[in-house]
C-alpha positions in Angstrom: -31.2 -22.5 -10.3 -32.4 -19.4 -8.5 -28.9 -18.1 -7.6 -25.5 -18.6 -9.0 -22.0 -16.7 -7.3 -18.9 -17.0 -9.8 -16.2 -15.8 -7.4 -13.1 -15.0 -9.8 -9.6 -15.6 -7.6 -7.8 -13.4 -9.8 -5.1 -14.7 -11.6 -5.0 -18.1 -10.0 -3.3 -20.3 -12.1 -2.9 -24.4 -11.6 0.2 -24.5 -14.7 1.2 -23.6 -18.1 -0.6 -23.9 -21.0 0.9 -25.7 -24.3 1.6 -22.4 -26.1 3.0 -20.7 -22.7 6.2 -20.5 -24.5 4.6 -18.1 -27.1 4.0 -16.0 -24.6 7.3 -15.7 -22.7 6.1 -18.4 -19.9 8.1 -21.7 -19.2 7.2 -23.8 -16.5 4.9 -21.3 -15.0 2.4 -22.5 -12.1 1.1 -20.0 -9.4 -0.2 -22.7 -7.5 2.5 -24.8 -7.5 4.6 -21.5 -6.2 2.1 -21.2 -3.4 2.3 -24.6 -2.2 6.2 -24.3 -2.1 5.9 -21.7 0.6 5.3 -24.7 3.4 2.5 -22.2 4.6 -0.4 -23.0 2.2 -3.1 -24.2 3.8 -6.7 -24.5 1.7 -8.4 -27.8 3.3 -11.8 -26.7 2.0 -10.5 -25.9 -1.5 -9.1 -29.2 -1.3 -11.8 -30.8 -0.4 -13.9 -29.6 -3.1 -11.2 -31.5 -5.9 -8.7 -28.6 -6.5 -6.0 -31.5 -5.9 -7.9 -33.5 -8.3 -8.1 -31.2 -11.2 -6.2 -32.7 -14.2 -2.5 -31.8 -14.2 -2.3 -30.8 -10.6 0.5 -32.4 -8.8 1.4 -30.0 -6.2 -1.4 -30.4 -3.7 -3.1 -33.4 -2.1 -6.4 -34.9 -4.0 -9.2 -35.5 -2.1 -10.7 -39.0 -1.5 -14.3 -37.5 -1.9 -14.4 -35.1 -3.1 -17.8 -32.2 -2.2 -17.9 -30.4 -5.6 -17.4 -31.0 -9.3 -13.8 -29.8 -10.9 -12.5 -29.3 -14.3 -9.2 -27.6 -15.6 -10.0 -24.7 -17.8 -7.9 -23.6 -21.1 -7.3 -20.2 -22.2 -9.0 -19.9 -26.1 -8.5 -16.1 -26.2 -5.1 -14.8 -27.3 -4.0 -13.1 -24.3 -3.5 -13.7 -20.4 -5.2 -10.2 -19.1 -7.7 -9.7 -16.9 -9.9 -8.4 -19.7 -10.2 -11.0 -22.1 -9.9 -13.8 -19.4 -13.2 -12.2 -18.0 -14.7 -11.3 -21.2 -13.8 -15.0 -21.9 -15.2 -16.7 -18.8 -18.6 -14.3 -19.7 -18.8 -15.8 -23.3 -17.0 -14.2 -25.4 -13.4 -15.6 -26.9 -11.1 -12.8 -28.6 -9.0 -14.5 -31.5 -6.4 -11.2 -31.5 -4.3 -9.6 -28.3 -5.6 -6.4 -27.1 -2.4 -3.9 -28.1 0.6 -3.9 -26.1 3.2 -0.5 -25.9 6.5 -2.4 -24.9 8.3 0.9 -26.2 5.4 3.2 -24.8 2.8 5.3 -26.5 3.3 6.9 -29.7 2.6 10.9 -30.2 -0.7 9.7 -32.5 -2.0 9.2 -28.5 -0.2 11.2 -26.3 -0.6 14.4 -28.2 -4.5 15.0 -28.0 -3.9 13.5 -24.9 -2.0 16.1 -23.8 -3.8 18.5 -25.4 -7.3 17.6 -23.9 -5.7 17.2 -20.1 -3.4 20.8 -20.5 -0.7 18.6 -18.7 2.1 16.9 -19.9 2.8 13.4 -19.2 6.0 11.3 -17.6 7.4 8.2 -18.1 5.6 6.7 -21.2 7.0 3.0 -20.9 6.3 -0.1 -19.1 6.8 0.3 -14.9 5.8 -1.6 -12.2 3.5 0.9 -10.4 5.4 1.0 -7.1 8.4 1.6 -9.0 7.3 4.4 -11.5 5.6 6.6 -8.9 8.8 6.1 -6.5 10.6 7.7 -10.2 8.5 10.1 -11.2 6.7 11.4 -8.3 8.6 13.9 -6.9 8.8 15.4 -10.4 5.0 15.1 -10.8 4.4 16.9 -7.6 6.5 19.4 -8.8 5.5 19.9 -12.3 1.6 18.2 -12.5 3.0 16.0 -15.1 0.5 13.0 -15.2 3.0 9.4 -14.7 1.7 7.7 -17.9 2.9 4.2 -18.0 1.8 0.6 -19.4 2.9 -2.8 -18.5 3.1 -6.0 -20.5 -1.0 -6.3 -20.2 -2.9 -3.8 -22.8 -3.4 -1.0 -20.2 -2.6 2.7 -19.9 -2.2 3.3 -16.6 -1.7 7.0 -14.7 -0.4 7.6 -11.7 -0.6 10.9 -9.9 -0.5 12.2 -6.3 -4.0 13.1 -4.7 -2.9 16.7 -3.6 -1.9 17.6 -6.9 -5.0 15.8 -8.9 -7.9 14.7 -6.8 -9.1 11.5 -7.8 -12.3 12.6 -9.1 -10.0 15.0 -11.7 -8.0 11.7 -12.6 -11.0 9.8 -13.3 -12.1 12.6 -15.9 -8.6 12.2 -17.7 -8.7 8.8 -17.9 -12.3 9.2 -19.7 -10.2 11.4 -22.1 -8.0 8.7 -22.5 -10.9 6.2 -22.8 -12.2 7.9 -26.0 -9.1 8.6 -27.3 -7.7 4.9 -27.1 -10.1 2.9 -29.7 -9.8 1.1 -32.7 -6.1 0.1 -33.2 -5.0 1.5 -29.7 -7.9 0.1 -27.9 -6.5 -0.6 -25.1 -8.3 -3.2 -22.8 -7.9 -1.1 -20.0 -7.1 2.9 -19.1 -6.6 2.7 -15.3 -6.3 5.5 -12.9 -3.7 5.1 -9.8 -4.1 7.6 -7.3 -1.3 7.8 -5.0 -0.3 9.8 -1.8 2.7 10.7 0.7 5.9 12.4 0.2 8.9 11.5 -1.5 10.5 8.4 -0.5 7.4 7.3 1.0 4.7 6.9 -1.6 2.1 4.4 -1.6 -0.8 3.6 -3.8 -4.3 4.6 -2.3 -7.6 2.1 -2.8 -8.9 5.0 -5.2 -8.1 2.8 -8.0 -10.3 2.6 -11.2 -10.4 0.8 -14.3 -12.1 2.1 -17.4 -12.3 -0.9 -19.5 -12.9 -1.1 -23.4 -16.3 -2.1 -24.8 -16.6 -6.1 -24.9 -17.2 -6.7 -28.4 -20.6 -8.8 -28.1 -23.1 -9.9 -25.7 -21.9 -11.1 -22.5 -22.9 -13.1 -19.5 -23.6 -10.5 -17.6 -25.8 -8.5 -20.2 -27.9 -11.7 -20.9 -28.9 -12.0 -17.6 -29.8 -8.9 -17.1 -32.0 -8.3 -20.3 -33.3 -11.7 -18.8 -34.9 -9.3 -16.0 -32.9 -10.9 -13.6 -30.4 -9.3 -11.3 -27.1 -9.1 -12.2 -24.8 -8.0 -9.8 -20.8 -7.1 -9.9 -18.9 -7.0 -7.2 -15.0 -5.5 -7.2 -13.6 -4.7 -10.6 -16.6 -6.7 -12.5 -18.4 -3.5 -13.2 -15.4 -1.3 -14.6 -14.2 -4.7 -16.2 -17.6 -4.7 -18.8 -17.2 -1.3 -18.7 -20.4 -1.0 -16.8 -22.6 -3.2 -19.3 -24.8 -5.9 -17.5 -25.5 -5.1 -14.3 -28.4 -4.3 -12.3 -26.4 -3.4 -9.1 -22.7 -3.3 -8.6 -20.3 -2.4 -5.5 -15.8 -2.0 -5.6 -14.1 -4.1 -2.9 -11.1 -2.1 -1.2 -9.5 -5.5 -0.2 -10.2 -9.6 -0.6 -11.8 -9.3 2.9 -14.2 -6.2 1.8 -14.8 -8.7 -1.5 -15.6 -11.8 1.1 -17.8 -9.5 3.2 -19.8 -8.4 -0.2 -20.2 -11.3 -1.9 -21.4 -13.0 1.7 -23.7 -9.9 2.1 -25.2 -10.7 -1.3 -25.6 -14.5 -0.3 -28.1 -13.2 2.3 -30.5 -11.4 0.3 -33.4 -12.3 -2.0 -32.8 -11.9 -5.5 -32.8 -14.2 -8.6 -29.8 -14.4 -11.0 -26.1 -14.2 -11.1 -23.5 -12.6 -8.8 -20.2 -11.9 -10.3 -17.0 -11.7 -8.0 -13.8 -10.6 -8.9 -11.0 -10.8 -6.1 -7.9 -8.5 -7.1 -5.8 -8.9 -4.3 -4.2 -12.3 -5.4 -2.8 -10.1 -8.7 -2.3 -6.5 -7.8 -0.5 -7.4 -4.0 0.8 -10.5 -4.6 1.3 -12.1 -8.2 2.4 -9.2 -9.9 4.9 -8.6 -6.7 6.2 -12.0 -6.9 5.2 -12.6 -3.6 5.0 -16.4 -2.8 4.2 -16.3 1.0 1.8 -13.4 0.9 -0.6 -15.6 -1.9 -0.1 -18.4 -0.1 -1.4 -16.6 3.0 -4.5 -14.9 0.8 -5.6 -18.2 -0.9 -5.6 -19.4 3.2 -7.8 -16.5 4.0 -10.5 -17.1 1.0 -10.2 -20.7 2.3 -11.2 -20.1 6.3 -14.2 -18.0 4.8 -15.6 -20.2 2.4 -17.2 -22.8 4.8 -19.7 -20.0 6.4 -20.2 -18.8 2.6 -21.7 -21.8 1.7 -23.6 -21.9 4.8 -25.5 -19.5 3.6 -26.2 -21.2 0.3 -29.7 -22.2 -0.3 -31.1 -25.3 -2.3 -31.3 -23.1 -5.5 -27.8 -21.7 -5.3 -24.7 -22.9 -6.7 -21.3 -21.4 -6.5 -18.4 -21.7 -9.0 -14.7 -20.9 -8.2 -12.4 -19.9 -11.2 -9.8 -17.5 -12.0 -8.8 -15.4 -15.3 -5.3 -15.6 -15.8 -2.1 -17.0 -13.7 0.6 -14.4 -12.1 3.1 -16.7 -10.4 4.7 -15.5 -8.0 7.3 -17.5 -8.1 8.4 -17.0 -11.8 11.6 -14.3 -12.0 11.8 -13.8 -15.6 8.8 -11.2 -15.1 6.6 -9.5 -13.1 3.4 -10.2 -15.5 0.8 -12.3 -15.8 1.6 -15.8 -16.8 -0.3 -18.0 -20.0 -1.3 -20.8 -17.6 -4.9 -23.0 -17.4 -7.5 -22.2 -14.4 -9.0 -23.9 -11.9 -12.8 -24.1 -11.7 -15.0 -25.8 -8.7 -19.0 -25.8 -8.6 -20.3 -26.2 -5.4 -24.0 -26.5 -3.6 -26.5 -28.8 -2.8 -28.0 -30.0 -5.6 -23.9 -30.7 -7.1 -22.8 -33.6 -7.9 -19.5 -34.3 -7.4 -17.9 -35.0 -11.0 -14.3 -34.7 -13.0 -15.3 -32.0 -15.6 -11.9 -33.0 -17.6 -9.7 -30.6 -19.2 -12.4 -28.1 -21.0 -11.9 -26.0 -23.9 -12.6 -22.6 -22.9 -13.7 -20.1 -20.0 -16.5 -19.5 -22.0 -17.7 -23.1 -21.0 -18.6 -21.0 -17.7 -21.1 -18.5 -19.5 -22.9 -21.4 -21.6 -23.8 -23.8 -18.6 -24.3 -20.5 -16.1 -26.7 -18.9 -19.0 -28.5 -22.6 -19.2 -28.9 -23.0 -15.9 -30.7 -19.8 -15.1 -32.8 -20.3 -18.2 -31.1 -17.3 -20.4 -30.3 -17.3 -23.9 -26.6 -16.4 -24.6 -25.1 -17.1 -28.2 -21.4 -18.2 -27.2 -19.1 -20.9 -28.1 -18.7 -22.3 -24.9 -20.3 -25.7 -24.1 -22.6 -26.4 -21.3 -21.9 -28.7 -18.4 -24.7 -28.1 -16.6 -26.6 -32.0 -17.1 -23.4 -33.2 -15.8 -23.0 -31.8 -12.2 -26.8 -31.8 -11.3 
């Protein structure tokens, strides 16, 4: 293969895994939510065998279908964005990353404080619209930073953009960064810049993850010792904490992603092209907003035909998510332990039921054998079945 694009919908789940219980998830299954809206409509998606995915019940299978399908399981003990991805490049993390459900202890947020010279709000889990709509009004007032966490391993801060510029929030979440290792290694410190008055804040698209160190050699970092490109595009390169990748651009929105990832289909290069869609999550799952992921899977689905369009005999694409967050689920407003679809399209693919595989990581051992890279990871490769 000369080119291979693995677009991550993120956190599209097709149903709960068998230890879903474990992790405070019964009878999750963000597609299923989706398709209960009556406005879901994804003909290409389904023509490429998401309906025929084991376990799917909730959408029509296809009588032909174009590309081959399987139904991925979760190995990694977790249901973040950060070990799904770290997962789906190879590498399968036996332990959670840490979790604060009482907030930070003083062990962090005292040098914390101490490096920044500001004092910090909140310290517990929030949903971000809610915690700046809080606290704001006393950060403006004060430059207290709005530290806060969630059920996912991440210390998030929030402040206002005419208080701390984004640039000076960046630098305190490198603090942070270096600070958080070893037992508070947090999989991700994330800055959320925000802006407006009080009553009317909203969240800007100045948003940045500074992810932890995966623990081993990745997808991504094969392929580019390889000497081939390896390109990110959205959170992929703040997700490996910039490991792997010869060139890398953020997405402001799905569409921006789209217009990236079809930019990238039109050039000349040799290697892998890693997608990572946030909208689904951030604006939608985590929001419990059935109707507006139903309407975003619609949009990925109207764009795909002209993506593949622009797919050459040597390029494949595969279509896969890292986590669920239904959006129909009430008991939270966190990700949910569910399995993932994956579709592999292109012209040399034949369609084929993949089954029910064992890990993400089956995606890093048949991408790394198909482009001819050596990557040690305990994924097995599929790639003699679908050529």
């Amino acid at each position: 293969m000369k080119r291979i694009f693995l677009i991550v919908l993120d956190s599209f789940g097709i149903g709960q895994m068998p230890d879903a219980e474990k992790f405070g998830d019964v009878g999750v299954n963000t597609l299923r939510s989706c398709a209960s809206s009556g406005i879901l409509n994804i003909p290409n998606l389904l023509q490429a065998g998401l309906g025929n995915i084991d376990g799917v019940d909730c959408v029509a299978p296809a009588a032909a279908p174009t590309g081959a399908f399987a139904r991925l399981t979760e190995r990694s003990m977790g249901k973040d964005t950060t070990i799904g991805h770290w997962e789906i490049a190879g590498i399968v993390s036996p332990r959670p990353l840490p979790t604060y459900p009482n907030g930070f202890p003083e062990e962090v947020l005292s040098p914390f404080r101490e490096a920044t010279g500001r004092g910090v709000l909140a310290n517990a889990p929030w949903s971000g619209t809610a915690v700046i709509e809080k606290y704001g009004a006393e950060h403006m007032r004060t430059g207290d930073l709005i530290v806060y966490t969630s059920a996912d391993s991440v210390f998030q801060i929030a402040a206002h953009e005419d208080i701390v510029p984004p640039e000076q929030l960046y630098e305190y979440c490198r603090i942070a960064r270096k600070i958080l290792q070893g037992k508070h290694g947090v999989g991700r410190v994330i800055a959320r810049p925000f802006v407006g008055q009080p009553g009317a804040f909203r969240r800007t698209a100045n948003r940045h993850d500074f992810s932890l160190e995966p623990p081993g050699i990745t997808l991504p970092d094969a392929v580019k010792a390889a000497g081939l490109s390896s390109i990110g595009v959205g959170k992929i390169h703040d997700i490996f904490a910039g490991r792997g990748m010869t060139e890398y651009v953020y997405n402001k929105s799905n569409a921006d992603g789209m217009a990236h990832t079809l930019h990238y289909a039109g050039q000349d290069f040799t290697g892998l092209c890693f997608v990572n869609l946030v909208d689904f999550d951030m604006n939608f799952g985590h929001r419990r907003d059935i109707p507006g992921y139903a309407r975003a899977l619609n949009e990925f689905d109207a764009w795909l035909p002209g993506f593949l369009a622009a797919l050459g005999d040597g390029d494949l694409v595969m279509i896969t998510a890292d986590h669920g967050c239904d959006p129909g689920y009430g008991a939270t407003t966190d990700h949910t332990r569910e399995y993932v679809p994956l579709l592999i399209l292109g012209k040399g693919v034949k369609p084929v039921n993949l089954g029910t595989r064992d890990s993400f990581s089956d995606i890093a051992a048949t991408v790394s054998q198909l482009l001819n890279v050596p990557l040690d990871t305990p994924g097995r490769s599929f790639a003699r079945q679908i050529l």
